[in-house]
BAFI-3210 file (N, C-alpha, C; in Angstrom, 3 decimals, decimal comma, padded with zeros to 6 digits):
// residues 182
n [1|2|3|4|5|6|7|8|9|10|11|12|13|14|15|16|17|18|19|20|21|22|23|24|25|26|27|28|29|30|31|32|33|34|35|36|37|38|39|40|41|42|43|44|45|46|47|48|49|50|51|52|53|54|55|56|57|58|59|60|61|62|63|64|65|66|67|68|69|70|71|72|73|74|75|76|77|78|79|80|81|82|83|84|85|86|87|88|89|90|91|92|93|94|95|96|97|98|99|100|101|102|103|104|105|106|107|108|109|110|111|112|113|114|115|116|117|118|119|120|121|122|123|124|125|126|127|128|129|130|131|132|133|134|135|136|137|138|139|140|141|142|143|144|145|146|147|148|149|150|151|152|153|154|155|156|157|158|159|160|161|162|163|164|165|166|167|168|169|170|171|172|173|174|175|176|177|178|179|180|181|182]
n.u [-008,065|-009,605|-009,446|-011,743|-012,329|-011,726|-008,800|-006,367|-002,679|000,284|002,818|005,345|008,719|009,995|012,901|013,497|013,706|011,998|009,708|008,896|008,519|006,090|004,468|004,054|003,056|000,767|-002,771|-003,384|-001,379|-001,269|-003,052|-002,517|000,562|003,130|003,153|002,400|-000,553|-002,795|-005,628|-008,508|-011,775|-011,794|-013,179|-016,021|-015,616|-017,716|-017,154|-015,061|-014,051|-014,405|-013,104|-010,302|-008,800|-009,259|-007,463|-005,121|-004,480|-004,304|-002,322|-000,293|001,126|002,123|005,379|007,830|009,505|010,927|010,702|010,665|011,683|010,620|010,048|009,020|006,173|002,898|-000,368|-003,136|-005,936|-009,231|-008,849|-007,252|-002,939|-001,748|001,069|003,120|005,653|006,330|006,172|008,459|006,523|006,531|006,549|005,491|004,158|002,070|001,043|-000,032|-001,598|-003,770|-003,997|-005,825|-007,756|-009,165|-009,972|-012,031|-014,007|-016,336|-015,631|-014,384|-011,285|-010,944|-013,214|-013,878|-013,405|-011,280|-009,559|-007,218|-004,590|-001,864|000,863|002,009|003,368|001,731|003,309|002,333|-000,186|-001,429|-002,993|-004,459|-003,767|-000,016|003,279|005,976|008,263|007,408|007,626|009,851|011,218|010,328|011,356|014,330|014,439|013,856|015,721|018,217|017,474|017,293|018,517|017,399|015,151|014,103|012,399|011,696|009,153|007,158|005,218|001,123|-000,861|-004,222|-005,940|-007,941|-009,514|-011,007|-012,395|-010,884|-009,696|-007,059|-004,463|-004,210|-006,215|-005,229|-006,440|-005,741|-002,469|-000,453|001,404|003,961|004,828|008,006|011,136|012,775|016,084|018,778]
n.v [000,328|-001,662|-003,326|-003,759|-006,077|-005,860|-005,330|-004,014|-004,564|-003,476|-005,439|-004,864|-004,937|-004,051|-002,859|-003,987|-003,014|-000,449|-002,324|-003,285|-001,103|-000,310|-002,847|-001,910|000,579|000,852|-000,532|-001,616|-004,051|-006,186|-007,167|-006,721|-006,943|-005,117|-002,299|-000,637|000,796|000,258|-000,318|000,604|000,439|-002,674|-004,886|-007,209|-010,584|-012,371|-011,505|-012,528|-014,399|-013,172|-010,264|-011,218|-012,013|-010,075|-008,608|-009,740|-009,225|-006,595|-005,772|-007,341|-006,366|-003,991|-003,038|-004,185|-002,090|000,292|001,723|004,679|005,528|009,023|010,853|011,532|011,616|013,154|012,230|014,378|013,445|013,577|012,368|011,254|010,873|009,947|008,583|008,007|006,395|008,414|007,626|008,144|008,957|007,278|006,926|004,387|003,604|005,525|005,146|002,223|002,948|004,101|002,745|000,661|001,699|002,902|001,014|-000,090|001,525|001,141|000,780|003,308|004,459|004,675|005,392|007,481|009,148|011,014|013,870|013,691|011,098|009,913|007,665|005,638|004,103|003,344|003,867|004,484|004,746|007,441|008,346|011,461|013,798|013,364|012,458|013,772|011,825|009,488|010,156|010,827|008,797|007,157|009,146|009,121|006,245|005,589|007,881|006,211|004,022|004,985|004,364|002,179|002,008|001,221|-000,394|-002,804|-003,377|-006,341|-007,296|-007,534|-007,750|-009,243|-008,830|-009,932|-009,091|-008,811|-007,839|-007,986|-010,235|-012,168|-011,644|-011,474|-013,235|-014,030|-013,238|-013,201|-012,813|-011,107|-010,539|-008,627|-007,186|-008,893|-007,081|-006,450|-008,072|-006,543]
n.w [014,955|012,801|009,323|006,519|004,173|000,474|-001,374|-003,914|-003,684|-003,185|-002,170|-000,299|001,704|004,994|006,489|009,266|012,083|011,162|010,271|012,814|013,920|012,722|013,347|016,214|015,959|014,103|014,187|011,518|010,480|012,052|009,838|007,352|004,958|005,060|002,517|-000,369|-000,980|-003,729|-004,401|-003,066|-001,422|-003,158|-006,024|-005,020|-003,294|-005,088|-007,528|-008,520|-010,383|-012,779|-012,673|-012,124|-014,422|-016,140|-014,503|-014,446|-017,091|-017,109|-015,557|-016,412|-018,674|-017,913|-017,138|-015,174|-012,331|-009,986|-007,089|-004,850|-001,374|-000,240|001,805|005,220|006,114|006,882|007,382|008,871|010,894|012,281|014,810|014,420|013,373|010,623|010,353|007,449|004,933|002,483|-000,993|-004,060|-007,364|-009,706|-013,246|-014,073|-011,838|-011,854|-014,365|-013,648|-011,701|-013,144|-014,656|-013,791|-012,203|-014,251|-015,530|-013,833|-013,145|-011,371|-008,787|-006,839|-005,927|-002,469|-001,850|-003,449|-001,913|-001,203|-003,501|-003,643|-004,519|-002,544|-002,851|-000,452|002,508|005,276|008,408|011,378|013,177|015,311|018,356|018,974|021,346|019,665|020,859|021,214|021,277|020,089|017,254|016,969|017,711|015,121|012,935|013,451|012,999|010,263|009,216|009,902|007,936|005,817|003,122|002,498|001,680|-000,934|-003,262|-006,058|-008,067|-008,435|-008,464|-007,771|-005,617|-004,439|-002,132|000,359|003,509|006,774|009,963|012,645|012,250|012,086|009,701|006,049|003,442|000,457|-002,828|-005,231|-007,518|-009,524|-011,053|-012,849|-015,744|-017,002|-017,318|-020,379|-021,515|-022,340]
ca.u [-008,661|-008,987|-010,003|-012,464|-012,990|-010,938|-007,859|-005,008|-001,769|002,007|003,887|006,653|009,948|010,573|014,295|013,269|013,193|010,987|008,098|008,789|007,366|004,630|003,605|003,735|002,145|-000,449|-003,382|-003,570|-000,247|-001,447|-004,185|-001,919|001,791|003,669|002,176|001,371|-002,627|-003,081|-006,621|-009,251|-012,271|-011,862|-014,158|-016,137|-015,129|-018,163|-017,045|-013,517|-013,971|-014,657|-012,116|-009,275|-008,261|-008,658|-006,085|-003,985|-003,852|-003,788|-001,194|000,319|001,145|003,145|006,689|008,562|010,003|011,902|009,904|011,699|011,246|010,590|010,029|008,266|005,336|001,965|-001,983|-003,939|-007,129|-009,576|-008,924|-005,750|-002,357|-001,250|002,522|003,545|006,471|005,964|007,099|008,543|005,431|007,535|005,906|005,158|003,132|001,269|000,064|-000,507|-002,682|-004,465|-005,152|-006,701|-008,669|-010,263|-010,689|-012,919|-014,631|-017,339|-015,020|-013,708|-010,445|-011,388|-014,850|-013,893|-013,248|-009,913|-009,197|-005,498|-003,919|-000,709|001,349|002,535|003,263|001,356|004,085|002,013|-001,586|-001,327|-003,716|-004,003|-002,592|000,888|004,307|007,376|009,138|006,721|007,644|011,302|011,374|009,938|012,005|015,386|014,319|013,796|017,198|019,028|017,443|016,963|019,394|017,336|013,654|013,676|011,880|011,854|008,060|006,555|003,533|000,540|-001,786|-005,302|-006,446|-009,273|-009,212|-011,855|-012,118|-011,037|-009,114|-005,247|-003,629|-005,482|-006,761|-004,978|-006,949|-004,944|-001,315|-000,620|002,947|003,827|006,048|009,946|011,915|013,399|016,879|019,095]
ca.v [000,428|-002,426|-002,909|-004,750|-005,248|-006,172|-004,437|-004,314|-003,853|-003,483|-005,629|-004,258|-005,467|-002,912|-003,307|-004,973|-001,604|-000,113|-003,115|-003,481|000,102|-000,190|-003,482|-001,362|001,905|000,467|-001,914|-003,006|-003,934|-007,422|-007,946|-006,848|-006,459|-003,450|-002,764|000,428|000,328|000,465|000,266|000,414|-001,003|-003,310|-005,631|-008,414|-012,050|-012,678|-011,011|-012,839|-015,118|-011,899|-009,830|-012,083|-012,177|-008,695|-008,130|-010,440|-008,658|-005,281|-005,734|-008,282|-005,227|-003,012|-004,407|-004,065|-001,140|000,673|002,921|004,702|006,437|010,495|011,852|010,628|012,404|012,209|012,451|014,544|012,957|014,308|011,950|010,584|011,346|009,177|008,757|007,101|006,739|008,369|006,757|008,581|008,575|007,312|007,012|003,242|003,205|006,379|004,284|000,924|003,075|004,843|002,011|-000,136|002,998|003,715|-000,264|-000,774|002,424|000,725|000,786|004,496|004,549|005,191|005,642|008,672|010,846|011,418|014,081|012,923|009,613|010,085|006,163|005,598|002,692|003,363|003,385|004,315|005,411|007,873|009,239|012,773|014,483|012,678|012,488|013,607|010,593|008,440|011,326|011,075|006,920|007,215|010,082|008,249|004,594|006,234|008,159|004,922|003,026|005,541|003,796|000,552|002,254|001,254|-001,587|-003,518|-003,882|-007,332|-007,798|-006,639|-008,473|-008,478|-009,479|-009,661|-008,013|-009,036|-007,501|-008,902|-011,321|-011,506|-011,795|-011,747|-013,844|-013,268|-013,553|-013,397|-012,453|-010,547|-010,591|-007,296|-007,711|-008,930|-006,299|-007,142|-007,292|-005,568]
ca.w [013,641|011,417|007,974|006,151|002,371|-000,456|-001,641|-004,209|-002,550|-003,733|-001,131|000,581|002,773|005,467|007,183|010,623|012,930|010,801|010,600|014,037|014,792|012,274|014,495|017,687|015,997|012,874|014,214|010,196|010,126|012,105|009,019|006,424|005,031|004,776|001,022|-001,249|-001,564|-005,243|-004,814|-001,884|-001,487|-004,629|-006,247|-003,819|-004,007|-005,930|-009,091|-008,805|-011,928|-013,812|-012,414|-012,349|-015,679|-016,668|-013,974|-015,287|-018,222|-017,085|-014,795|-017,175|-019,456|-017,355|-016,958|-013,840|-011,910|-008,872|-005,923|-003,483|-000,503|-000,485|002,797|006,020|006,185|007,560|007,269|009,910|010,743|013,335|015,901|014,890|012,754|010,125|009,545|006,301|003,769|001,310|-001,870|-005,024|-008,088|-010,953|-014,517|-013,960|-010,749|-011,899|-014,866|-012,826|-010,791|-013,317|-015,984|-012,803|-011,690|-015,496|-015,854|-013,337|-012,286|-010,587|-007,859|-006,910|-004,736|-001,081|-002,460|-003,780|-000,402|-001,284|-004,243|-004,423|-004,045|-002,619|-002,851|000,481|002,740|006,220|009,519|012,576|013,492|017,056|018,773|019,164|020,942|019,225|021,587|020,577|021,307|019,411|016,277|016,999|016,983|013,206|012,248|013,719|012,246|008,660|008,610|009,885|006,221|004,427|002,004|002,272|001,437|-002,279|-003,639|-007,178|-007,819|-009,886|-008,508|-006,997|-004,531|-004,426|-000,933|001,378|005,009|008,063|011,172|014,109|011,901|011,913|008,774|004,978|002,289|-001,169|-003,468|-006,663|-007,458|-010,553|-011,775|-013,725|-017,390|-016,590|-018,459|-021,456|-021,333|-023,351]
c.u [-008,486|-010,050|-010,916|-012,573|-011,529|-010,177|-006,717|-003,794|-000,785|002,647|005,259|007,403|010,369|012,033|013,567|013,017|011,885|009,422|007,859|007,926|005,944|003,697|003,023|002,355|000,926|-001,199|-003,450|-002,495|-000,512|-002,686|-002,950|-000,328|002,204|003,330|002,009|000,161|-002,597|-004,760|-007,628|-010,419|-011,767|-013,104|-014,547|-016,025|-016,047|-017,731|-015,177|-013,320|-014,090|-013,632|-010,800|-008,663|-008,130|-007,177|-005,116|-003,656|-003,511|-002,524|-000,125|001,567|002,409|004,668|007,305|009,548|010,445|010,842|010,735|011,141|011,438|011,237|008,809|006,900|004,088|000,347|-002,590|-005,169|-007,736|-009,483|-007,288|-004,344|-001,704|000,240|003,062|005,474|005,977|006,464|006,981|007,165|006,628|006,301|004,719|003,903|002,230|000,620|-000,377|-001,679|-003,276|-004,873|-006,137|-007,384|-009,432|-010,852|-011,858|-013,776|-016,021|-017,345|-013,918|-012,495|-010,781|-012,778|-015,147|-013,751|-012,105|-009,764|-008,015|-005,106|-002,544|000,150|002,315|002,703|003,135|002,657|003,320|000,760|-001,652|-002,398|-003,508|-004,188|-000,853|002,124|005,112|007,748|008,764|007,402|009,331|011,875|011,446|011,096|013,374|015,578|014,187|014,815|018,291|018,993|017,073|017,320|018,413|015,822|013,911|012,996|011,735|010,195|007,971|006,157|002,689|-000,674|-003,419|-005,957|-007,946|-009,028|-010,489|-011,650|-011,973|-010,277|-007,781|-005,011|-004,649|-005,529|-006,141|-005,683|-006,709|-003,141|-001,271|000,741|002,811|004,700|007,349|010,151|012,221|014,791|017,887|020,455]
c.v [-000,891|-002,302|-003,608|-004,647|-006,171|-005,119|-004,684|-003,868|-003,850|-004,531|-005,142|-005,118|-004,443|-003,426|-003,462|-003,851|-001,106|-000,911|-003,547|-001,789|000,261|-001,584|-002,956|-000,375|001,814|-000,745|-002,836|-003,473|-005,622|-007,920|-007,458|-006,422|-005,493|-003,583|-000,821|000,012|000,763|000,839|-000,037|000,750|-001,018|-004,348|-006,750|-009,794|-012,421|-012,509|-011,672|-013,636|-013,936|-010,998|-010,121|-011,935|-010,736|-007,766|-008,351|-010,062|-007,061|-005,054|-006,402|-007,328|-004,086|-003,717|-003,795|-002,645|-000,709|001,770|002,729|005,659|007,812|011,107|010,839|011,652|012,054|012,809|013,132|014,538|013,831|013,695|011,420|011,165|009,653|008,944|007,636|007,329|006,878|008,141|008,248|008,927|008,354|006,596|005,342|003,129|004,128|005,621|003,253|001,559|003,553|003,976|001,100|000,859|002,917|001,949|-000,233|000,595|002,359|001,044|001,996|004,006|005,173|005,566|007,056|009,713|011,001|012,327|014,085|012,056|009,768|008,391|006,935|004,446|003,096|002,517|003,177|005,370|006,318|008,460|010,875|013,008|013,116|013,028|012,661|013,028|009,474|009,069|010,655|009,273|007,002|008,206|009,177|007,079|004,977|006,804|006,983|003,968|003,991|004,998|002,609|000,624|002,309|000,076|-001,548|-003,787|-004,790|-007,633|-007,168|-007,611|-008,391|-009,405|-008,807|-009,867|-008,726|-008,342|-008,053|-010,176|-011,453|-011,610|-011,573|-012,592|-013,487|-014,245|-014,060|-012,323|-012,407|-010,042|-009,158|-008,129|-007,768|-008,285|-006,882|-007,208|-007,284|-005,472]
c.w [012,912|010,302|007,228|004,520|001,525|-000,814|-002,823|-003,897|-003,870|-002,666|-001,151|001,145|003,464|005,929|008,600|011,582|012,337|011,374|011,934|015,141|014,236|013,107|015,613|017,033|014,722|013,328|012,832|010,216|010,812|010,755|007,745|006,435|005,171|003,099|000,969|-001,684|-003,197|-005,710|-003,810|-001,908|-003,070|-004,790|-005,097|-004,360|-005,113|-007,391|-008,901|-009,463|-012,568|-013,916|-012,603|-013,227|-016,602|-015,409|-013,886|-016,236|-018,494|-016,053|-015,133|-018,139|-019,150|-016,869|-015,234|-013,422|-010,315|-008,587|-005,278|-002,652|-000,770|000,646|003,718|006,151|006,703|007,378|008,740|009,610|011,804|014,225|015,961|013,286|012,363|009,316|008,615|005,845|002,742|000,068|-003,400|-006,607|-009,056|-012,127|-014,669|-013,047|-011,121|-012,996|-014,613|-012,037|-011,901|-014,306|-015,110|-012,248|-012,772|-015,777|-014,921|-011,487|-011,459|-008,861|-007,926|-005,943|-004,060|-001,474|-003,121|-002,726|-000,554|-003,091|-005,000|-003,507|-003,648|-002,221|-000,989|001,023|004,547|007,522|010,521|012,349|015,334|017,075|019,092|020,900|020,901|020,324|020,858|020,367|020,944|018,108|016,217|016,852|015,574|012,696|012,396|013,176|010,827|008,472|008,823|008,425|005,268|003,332|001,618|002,044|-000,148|-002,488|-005,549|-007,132|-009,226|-010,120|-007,917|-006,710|-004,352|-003,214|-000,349|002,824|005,839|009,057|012,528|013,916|011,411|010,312|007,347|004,549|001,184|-002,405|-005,115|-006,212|-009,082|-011,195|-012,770|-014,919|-016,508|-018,124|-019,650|-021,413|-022,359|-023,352]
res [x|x|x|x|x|x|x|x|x|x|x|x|x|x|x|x|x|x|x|x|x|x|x|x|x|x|x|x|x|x|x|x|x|x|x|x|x|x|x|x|x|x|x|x|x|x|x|x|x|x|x|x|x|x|x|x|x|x|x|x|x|x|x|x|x|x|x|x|x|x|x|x|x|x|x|x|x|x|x|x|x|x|x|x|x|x|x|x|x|x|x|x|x|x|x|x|x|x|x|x|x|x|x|x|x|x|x|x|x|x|x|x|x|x|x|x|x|x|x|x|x|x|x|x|x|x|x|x|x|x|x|x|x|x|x|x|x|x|x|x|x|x|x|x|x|x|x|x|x|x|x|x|x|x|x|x|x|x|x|x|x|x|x|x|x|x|x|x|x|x|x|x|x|x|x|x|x|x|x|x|x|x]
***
């Protein structure tokens, strides 16, 4: 599978086992980081003088915050099963996603085929039928860090994807608010 299109991500840091199984078991995982999608397709390069700057200021806005892992869980597709982490929703990311959703409804998330967004950060794509011992890797490499699945988020990425083409394009980088401190 790979991906094509523009995207805004979250970047991620998995602990080293982990991104080492999402290499083996996620073809995107050579085009992009480990990353919460924030928003998929997104605008096309053309409109990236236009864009730009309102996402500088809507992402400018929201100050900085902590996601953590939930539960490993996973998407069944009809051909294949998608096992993620799934990340906590805390008050922050639910409005990061939802003031960049109402800004720029031109552009639906997933084009709208999805009636709920659940934040996740894509491990492994299997074919069906799935192996235990593909199941039992992931499950085993996720209770080993469990401790070490949180992240500090401060920015959010807005790249462009190709097919057939390793790594992305970032297009902008979008710093969130540094706290205040107190």
């Amino acid at each position: 599978m790979s991906i094509d299109g523009n995207a805004l991500i979250i970047p991620v840091a998995l602990p080293e086992a982990l991104e080492r199984l999402r290499l083996e078991g996620d073809p995107s995982a050579r085009q992009l980081p480990a990353h919460v999608t924030v928003h998929f397709p997104f605008a096309d390069e053309p409109k990236t003088k236009i864009v730009t700057p309102e996402l500088k200021k809507l992402v400018g806005r929201i100050e900085t915050f902590r996601i953590q892992f939930d539960c490993l869980d996973h998407f069944d597709m009809p051909d294949e099963v998608i096992y993620y982490l799934k990340v906590s929703s805390t008050p922050q990311l639910v409005t990061l996603f939802h003031t960049i959703w109402n800004k720029f409804r031109a552009y639906p998330p997933y084009e709208g085929k999805h009636q709920t967004i659940v934040p996740h950060i894509t491990l492994a794509r299997y074919a069906r039928p799935v192996s235990e011992e593909k199941v039992a890797r992931l499950l085993e490499a996720v209770e080993q860090h469990r401790n070490e699945l949180h992240w500090e988020i401060s920015e959010v990425e807005w790249v462009n994807v190709q097919p057939g083409v390793p790594g992305c394009r970032i297009l902008g980088s979008f710093p969130l608010k540094r706290k205040a401190i107190r």
